[in-house]
matplotlib code that plots the C-alpha trace (Angstrom):
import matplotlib.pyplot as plt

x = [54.4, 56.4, 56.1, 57.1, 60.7, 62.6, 66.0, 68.7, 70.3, 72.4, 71.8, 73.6, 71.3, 71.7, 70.3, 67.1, 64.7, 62.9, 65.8, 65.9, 62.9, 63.6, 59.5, 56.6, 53.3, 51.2, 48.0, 50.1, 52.6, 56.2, 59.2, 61.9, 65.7, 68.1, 72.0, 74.1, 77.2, 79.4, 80.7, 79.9, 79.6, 83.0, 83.7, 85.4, 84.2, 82.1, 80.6, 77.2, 74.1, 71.3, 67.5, 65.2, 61.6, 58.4, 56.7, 55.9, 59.9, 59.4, 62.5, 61.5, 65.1, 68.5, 71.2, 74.9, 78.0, 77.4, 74.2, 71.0, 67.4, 64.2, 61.2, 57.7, 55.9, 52.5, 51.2, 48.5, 47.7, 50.7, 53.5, 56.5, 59.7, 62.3, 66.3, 68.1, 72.0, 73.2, 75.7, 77.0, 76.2, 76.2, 75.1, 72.5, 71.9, 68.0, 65.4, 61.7, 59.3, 55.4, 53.3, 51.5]
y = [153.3, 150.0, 146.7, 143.2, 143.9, 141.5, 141.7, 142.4, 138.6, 137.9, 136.0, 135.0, 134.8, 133.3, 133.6, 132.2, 134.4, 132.2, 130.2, 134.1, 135.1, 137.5, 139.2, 136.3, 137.1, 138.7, 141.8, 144.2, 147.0, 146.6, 148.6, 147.3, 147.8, 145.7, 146.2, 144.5, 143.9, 143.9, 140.3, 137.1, 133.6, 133.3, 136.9, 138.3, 140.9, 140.7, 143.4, 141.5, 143.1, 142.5, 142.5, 143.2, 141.0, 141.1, 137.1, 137.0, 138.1, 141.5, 143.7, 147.1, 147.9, 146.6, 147.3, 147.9, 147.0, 148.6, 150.1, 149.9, 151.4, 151.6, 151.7, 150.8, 147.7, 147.9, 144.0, 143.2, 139.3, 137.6, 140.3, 138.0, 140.0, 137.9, 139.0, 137.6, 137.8, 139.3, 136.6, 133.8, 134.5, 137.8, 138.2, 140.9, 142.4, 142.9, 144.1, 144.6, 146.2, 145.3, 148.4, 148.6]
z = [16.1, 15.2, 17.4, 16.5, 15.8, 13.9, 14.9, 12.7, 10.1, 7.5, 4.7, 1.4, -0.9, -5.0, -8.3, -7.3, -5.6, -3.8, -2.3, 0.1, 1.5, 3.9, 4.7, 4.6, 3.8, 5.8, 5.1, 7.8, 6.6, 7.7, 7.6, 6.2, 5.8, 3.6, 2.9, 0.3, 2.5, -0.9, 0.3, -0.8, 1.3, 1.4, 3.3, 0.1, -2.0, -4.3, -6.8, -7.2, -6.4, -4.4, -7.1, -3.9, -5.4, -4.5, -4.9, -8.8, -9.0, -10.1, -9.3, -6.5, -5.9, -7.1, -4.5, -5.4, -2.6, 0.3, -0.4, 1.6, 1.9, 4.5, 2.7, 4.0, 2.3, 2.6, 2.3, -0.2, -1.3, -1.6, 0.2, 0.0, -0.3, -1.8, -2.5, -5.7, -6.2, -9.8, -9.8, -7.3, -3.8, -1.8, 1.6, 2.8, 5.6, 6.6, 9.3, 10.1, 12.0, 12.0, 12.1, 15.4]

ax = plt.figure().add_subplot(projection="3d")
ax.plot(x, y, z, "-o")
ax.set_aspect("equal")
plt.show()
């Protein structure tokens, strides 16, 4: 079972990883959802993708416009998830759930 649901935000994230951390750190597994909205801060389209990070910047999942996935992220040490644009700004959609 799930508890401590984080409801539903956007975000535009940039280039830089760490200026969008969306899941802090903490030894508990979560279940998260992201989607890259295919828009940028602006509203307007945008065919950046989303490089889903874990803390030391290494790439799990790069999402395309309009694509999205659930995975489990089962925290060890440092279990910062962090999203990274692939060019100028593009705002994400994202949700968790703490493990119960």
């Amino acid at each position: 079972a799930a508890s401590d649901v984080y409801k539903r935000q956007r975000v535009a994230c940039t280039v830089t990883g760490t200026d969008t951390e969306i899941l802090p750190s903490a030894d508990v597994t979560r279940y998260l959802y992201i989607k890259n909205t295919g828009l940028d801060a602006n509203d307007t389209a945008t065919t950046a993708h989303i490089k889903v990070e874990t803390a030391d910047s290494y790439r799990i999942i790069d999402l395309a416009p309009d694509e999205f996935c659930f995975l489990p992220h089962h925290a060890e040490a440092a279990g910062i998830v962090q999203l990274e644009a692939s060019a100028g700004t593009v705002v994400a959609e994202y949700a968790y759930w703490t493990k119960a």
